[in-house]
N, CA, C and O atoms as a GROMACS GRO file, in nm:
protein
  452
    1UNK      N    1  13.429   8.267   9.235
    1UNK     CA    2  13.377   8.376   9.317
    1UNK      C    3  13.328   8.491   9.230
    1UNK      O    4  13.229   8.563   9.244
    2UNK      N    5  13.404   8.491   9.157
    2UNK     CA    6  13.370   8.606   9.044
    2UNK      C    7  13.207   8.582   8.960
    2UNK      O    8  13.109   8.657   8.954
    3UNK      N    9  13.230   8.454   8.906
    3UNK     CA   10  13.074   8.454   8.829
    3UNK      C   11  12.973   8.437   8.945
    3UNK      O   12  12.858   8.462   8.910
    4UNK      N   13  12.990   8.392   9.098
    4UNK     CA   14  12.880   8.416   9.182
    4UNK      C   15  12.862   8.591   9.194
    4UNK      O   16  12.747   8.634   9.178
    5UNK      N   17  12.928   8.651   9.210
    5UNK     CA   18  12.927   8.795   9.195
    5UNK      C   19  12.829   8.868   9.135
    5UNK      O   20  12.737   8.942   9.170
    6UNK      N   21  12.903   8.803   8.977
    6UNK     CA   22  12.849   8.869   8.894
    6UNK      C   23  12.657   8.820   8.865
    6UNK      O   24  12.566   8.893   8.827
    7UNK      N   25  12.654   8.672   8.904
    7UNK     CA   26  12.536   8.615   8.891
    7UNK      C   27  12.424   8.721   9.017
    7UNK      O   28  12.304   8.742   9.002
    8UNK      N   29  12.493   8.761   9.110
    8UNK     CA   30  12.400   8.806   9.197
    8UNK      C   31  12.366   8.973   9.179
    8UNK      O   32  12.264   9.041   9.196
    9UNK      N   33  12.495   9.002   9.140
    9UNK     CA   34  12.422   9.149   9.079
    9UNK      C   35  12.360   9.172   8.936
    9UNK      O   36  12.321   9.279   8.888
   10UNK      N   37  12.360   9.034   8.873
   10UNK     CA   38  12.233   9.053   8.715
   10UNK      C   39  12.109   9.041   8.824
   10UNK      O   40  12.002   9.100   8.811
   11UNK      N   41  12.149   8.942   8.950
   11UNK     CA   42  11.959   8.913   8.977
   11UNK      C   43  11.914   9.044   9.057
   11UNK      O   44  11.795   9.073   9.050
   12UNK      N   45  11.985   9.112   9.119
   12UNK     CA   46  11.991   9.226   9.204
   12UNK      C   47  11.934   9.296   9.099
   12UNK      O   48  11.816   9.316   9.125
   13UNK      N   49  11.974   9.350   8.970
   13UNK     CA   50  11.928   9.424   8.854
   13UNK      C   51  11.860   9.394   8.785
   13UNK      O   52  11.820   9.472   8.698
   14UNK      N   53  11.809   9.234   8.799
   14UNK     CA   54  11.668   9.243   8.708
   14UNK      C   55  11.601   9.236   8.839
   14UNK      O   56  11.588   9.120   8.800
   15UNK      N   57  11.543   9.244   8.959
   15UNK     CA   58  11.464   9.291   9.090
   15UNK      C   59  11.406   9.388   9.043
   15UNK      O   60  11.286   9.391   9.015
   16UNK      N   61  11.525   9.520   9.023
   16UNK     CA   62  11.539   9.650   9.050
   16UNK      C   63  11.483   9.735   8.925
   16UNK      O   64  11.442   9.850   8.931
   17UNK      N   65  11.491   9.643   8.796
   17UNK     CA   66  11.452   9.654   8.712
   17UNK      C   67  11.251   9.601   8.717
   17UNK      O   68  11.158   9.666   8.670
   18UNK      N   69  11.246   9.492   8.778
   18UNK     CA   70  11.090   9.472   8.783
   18UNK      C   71  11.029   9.590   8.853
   18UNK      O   72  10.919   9.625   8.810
   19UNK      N   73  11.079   9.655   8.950
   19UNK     CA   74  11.052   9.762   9.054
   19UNK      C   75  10.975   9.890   8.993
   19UNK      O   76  10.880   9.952   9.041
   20UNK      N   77  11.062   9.916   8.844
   20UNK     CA   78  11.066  10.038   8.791
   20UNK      C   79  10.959  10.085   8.700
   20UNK      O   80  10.987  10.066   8.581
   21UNK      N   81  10.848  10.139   8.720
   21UNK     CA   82  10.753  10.159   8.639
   21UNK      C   83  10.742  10.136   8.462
   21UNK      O   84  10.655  10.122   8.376
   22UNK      N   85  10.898  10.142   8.472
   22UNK     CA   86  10.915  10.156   8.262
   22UNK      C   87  10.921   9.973   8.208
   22UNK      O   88  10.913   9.915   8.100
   23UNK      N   89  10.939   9.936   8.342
   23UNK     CA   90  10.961   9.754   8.338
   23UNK      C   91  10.763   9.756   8.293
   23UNK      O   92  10.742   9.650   8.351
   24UNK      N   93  10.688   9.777   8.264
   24UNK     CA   94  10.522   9.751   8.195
   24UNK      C   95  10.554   9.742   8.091
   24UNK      O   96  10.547   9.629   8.044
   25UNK      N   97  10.608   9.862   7.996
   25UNK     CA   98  10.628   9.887   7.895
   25UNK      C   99  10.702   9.768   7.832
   25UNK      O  100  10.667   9.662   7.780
   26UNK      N  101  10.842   9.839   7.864
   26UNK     CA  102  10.942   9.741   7.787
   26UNK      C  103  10.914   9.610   7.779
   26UNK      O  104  10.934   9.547   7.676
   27UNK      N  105  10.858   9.550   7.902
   27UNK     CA  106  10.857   9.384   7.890
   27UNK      C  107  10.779   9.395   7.760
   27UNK      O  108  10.827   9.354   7.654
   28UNK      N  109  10.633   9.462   7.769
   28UNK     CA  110  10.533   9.421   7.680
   28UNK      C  111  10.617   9.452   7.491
   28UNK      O  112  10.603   9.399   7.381
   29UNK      N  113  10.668   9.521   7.525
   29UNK     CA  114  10.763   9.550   7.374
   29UNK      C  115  10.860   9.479   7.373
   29UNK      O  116  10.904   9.449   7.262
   30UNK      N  117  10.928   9.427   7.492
   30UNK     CA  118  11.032   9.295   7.468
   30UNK      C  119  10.923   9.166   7.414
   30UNK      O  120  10.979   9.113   7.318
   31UNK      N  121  10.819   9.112   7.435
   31UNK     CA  122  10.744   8.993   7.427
   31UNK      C  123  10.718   9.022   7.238
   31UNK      O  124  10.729   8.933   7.154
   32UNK      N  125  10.687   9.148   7.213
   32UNK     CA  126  10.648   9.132   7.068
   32UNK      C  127  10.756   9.095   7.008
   32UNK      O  128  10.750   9.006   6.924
   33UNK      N  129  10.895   9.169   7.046
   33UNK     CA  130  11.041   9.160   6.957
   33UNK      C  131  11.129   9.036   6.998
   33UNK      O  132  11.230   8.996   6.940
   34UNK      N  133  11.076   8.993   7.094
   34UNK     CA  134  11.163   8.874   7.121
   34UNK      C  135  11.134   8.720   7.075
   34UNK      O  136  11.031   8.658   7.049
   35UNK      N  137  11.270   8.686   7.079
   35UNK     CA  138  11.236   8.479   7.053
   35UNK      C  139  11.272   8.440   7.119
   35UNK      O  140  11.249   8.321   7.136
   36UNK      N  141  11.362   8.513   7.212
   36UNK     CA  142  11.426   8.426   7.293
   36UNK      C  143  11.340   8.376   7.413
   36UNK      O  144  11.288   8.462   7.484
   37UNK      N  145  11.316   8.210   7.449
   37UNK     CA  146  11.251   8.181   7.564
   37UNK      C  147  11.251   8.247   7.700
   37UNK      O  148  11.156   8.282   7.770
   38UNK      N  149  11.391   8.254   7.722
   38UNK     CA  150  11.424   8.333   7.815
   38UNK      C  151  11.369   8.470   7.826
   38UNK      O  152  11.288   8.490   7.916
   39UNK      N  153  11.393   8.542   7.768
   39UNK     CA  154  11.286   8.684   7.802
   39UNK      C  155  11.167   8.673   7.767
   39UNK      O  156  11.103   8.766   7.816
   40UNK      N  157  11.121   8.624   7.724
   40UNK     CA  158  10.988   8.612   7.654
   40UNK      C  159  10.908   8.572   7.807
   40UNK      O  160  10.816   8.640   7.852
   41UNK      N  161  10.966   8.443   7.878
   41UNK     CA  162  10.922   8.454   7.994
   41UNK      C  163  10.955   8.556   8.127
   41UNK      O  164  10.870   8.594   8.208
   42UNK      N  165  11.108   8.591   8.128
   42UNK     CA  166  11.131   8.698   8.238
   42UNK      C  167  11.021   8.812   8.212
   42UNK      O  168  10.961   8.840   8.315
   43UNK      N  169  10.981   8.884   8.102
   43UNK     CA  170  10.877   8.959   8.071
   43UNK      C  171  10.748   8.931   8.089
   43UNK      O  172  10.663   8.998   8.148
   44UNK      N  173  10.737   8.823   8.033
   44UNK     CA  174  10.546   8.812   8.114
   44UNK      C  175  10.550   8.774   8.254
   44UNK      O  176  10.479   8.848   8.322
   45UNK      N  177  10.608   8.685   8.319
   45UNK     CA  178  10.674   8.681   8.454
   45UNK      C  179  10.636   8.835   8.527
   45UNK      O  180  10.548   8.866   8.606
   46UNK      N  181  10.730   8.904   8.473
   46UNK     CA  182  10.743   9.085   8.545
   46UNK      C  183  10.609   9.124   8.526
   46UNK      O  184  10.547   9.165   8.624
   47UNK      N  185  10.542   9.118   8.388
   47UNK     CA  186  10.386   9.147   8.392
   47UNK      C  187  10.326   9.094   8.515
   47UNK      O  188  10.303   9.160   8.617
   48UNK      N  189  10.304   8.972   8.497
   48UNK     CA  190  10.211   8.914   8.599
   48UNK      C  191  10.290   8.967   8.733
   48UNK      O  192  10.207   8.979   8.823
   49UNK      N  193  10.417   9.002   8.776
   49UNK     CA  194  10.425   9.014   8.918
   49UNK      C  195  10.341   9.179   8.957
   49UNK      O  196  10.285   9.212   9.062
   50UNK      N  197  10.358   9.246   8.847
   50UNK     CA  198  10.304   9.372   8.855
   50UNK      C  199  10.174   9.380   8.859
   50UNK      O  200  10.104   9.459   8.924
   51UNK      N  201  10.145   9.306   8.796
   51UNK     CA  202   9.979   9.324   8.771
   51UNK      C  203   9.951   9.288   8.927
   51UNK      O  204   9.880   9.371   8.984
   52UNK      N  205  10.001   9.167   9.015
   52UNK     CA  206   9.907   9.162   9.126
   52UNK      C  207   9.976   9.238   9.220
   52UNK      O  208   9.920   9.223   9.328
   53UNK      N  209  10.104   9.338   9.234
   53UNK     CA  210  10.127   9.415   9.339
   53UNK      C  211  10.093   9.499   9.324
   53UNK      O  212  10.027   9.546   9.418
   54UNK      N  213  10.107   9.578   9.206
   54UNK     CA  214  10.060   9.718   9.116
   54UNK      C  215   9.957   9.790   9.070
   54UNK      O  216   9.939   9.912   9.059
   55UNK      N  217   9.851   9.631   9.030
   55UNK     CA  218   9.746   9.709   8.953
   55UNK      C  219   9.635   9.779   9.000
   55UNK      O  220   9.562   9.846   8.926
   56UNK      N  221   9.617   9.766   9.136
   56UNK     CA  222   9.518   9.859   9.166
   56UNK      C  223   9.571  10.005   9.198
   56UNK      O  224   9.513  10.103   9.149
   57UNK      N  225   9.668  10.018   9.269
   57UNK     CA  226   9.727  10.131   9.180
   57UNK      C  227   9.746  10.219   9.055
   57UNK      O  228   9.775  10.338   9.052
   58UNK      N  229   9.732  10.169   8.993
   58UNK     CA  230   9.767  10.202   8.854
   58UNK      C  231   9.672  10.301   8.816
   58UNK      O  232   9.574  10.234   8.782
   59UNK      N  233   9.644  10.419   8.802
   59UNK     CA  234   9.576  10.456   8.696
   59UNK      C  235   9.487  10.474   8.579
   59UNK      O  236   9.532  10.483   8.464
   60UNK      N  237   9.315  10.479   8.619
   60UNK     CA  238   9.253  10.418   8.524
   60UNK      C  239   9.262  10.417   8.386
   60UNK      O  240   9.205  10.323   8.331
   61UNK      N  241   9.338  10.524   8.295
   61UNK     CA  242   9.391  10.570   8.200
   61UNK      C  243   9.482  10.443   8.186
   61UNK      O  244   9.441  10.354   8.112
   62UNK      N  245   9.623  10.425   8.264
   62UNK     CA  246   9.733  10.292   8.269
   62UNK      C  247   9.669  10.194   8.241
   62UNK      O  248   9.687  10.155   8.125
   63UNK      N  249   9.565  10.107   8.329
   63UNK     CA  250   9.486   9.997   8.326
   63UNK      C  251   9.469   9.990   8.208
   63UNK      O  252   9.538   9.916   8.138
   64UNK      N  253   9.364  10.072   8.159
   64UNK     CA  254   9.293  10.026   8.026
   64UNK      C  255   9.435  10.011   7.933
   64UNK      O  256   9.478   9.896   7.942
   65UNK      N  257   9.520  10.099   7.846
   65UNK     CA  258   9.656  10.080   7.805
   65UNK      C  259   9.695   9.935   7.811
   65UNK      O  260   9.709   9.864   7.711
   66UNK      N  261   9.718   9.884   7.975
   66UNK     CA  262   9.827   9.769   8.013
   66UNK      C  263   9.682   9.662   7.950
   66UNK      O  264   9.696   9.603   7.843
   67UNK      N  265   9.603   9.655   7.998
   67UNK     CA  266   9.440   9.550   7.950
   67UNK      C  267   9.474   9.535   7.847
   67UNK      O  268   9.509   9.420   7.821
   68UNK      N  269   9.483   9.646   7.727
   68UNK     CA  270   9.501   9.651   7.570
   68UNK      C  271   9.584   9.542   7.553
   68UNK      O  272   9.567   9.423   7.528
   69UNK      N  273   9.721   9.649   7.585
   69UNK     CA  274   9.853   9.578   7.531
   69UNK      C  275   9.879   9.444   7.580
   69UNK      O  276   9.946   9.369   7.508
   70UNK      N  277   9.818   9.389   7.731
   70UNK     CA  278   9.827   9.252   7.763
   70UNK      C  279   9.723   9.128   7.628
   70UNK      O  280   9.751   9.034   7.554
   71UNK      N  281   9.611   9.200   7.662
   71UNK     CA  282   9.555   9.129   7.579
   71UNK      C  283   9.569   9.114   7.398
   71UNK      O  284   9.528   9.033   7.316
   72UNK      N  285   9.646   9.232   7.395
   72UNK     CA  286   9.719   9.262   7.246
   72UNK      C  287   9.794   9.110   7.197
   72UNK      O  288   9.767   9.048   7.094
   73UNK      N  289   9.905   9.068   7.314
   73UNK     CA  290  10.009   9.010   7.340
   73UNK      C  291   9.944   8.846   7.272
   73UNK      O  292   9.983   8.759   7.194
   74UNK      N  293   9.832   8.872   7.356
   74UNK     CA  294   9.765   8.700   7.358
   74UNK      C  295   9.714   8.674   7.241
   74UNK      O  296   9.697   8.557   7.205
   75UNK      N  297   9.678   8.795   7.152
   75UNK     CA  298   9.547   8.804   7.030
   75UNK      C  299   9.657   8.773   6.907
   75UNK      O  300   9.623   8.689   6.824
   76UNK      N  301   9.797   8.841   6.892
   76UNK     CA  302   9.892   8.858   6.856
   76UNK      C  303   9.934   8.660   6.823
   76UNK      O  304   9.911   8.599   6.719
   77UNK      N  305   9.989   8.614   6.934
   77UNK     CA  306  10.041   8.456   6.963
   77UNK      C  307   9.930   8.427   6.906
   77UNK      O  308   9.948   8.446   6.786
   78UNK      N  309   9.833   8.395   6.923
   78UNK     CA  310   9.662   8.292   6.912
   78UNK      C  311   9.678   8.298   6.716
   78UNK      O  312   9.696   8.202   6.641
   79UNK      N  313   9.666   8.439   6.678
   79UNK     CA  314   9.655   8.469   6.513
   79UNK      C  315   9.797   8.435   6.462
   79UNK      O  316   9.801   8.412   6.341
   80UNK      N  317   9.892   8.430   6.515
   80UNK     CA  318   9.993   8.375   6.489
   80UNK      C  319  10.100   8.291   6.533
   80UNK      O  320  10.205   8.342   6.574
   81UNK      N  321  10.083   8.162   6.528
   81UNK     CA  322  10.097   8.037   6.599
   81UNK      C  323  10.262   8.040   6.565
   81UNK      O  324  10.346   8.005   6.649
   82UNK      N  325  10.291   8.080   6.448
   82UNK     CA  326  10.420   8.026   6.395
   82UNK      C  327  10.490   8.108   6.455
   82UNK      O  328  10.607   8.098   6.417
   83UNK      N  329  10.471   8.218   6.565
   83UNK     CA  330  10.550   8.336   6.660
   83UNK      C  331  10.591   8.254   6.749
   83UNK      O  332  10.705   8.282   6.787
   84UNK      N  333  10.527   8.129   6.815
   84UNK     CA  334  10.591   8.052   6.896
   84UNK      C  335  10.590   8.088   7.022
   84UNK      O  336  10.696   8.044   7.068
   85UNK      N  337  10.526   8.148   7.111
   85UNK     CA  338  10.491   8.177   7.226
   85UNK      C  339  10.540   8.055   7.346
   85UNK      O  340  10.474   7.966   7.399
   86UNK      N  341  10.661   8.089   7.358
   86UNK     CA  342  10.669   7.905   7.456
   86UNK      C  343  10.580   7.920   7.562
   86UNK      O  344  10.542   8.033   7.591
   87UNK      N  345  10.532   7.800   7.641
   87UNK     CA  346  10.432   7.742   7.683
   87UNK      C  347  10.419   7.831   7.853
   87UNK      O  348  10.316   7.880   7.899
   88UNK      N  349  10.554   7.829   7.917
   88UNK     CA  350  10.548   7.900   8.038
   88UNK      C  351  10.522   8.041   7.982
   88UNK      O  352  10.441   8.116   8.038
   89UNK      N  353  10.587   8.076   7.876
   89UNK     CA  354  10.537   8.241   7.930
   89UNK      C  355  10.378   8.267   7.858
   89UNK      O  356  10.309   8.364   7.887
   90UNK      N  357  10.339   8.164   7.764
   90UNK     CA  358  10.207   8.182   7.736
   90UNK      C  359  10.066   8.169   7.878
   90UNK      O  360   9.958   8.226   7.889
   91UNK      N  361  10.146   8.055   7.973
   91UNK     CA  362  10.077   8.056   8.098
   91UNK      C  363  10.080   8.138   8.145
   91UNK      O  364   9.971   8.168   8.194
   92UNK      N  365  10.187   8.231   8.168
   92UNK     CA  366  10.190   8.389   8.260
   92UNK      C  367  10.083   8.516   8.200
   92UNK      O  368   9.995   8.571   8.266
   93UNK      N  369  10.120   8.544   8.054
   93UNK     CA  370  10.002   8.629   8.007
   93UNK      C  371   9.880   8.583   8.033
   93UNK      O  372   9.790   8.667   8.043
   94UNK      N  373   9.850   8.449   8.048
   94UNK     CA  374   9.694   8.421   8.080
   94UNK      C  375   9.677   8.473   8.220
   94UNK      O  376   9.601   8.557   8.269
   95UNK      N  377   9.732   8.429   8.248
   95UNK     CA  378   9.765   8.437   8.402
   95UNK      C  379   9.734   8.602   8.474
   95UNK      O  380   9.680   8.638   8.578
   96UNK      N  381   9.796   8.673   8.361
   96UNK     CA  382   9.754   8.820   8.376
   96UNK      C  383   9.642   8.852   8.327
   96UNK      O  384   9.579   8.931   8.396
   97UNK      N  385   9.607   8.828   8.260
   97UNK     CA  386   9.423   8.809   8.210
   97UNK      C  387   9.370   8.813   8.267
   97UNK      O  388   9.302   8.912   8.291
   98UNK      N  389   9.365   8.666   8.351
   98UNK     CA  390   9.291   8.619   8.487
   98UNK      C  391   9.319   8.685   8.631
   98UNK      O  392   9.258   8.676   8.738
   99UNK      N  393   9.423   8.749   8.596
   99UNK     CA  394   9.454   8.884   8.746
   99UNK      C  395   9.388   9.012   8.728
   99UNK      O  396   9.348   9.087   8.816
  100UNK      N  397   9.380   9.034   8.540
  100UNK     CA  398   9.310   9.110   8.560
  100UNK      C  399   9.146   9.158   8.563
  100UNK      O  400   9.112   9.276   8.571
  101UNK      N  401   9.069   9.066   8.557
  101UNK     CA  402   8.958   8.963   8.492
  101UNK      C  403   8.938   8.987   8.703
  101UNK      O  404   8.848   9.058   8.748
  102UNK      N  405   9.019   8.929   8.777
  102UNK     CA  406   8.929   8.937   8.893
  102UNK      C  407   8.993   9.057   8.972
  102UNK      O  408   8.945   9.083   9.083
  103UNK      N  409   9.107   9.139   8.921
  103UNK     CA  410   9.122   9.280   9.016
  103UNK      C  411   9.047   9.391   8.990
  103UNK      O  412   9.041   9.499   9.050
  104UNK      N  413   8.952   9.324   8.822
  104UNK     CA  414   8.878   9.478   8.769
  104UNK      C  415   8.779   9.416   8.667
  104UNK      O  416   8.773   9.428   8.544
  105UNK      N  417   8.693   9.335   8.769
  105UNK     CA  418   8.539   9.299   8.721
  105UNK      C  419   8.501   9.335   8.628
  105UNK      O  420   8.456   9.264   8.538
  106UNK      N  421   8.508   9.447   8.628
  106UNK     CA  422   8.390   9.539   8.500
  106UNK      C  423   8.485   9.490   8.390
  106UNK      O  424   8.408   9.452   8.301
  107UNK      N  425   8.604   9.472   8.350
  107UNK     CA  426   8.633   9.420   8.237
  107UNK      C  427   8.614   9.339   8.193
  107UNK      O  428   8.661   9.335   8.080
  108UNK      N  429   8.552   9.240   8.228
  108UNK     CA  430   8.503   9.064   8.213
  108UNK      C  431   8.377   9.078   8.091
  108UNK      O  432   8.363   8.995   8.001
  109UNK      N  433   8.309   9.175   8.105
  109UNK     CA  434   8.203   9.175   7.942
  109UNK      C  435   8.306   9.210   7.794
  109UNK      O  436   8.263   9.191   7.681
  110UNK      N  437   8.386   9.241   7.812
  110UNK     CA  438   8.478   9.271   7.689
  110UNK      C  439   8.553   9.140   7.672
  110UNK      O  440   8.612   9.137   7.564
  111UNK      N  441   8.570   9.031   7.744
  111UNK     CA  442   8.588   8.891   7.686
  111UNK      C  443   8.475   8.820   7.651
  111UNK      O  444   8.488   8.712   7.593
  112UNK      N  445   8.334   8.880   7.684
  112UNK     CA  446   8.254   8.799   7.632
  112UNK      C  447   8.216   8.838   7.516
  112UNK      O  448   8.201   8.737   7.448
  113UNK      N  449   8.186   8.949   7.444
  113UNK     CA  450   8.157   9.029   7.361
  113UNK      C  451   8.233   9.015   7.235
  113UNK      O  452   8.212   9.092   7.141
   0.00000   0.00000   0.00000
């Protein structure tokens, strides 16, 4: 009873934690510092959930920032293979690419360029 407990208030707190505006940041600074599979995906995961509840919201100043640092993330893994990007959370940063690629058109000439 106890580790169901405890299992439901980590998931209750990482929710509450995706919720929180500072969850952009950190994930994207957890993905550079981390190895572990496990966050590496809970973090791009939280990206991508944000990007499609959040991002039109966001702040055109924020956008461009989160665009950077997302696409930072991918340029980062690609030039350096031996970082090891496991495979699900490499699908999620694309994934945010491609959320953001069709929530904000006009960015789509800066992948061709």
């Amino acid at each position: 009873a106890s580790d169901q407990r405890q299992r439901e208030q980590a998931i209750q707190w990482l929710h509450s934690f995706a919720l929180n505006p500072v969850a952009w940041n950190l994930s994207i600074s957890l993905i550079f510092k981390s190895k572990n599979p496990q966050v590496l995906f809970f973090c791009s995961n939280i990206l991508f959930t944000k990007l499609q509840k959040e991002w039109i919201s966001q702040p055109d100043e924020a956008k461009t920032e989160l665009h950077k640092n997302i696409l930072g993330i991918l340029q980062t893994y690609i030039r350096k293979p031996e970082l090891d990007l496991p495979q699900q959370a490499s699908q999620r940063i694309c994934l945010c690419i491609a959320t953001i690629a069709v929530l904000s058109p006009e960015i789509v000439p800066a992948y061709i360029e």
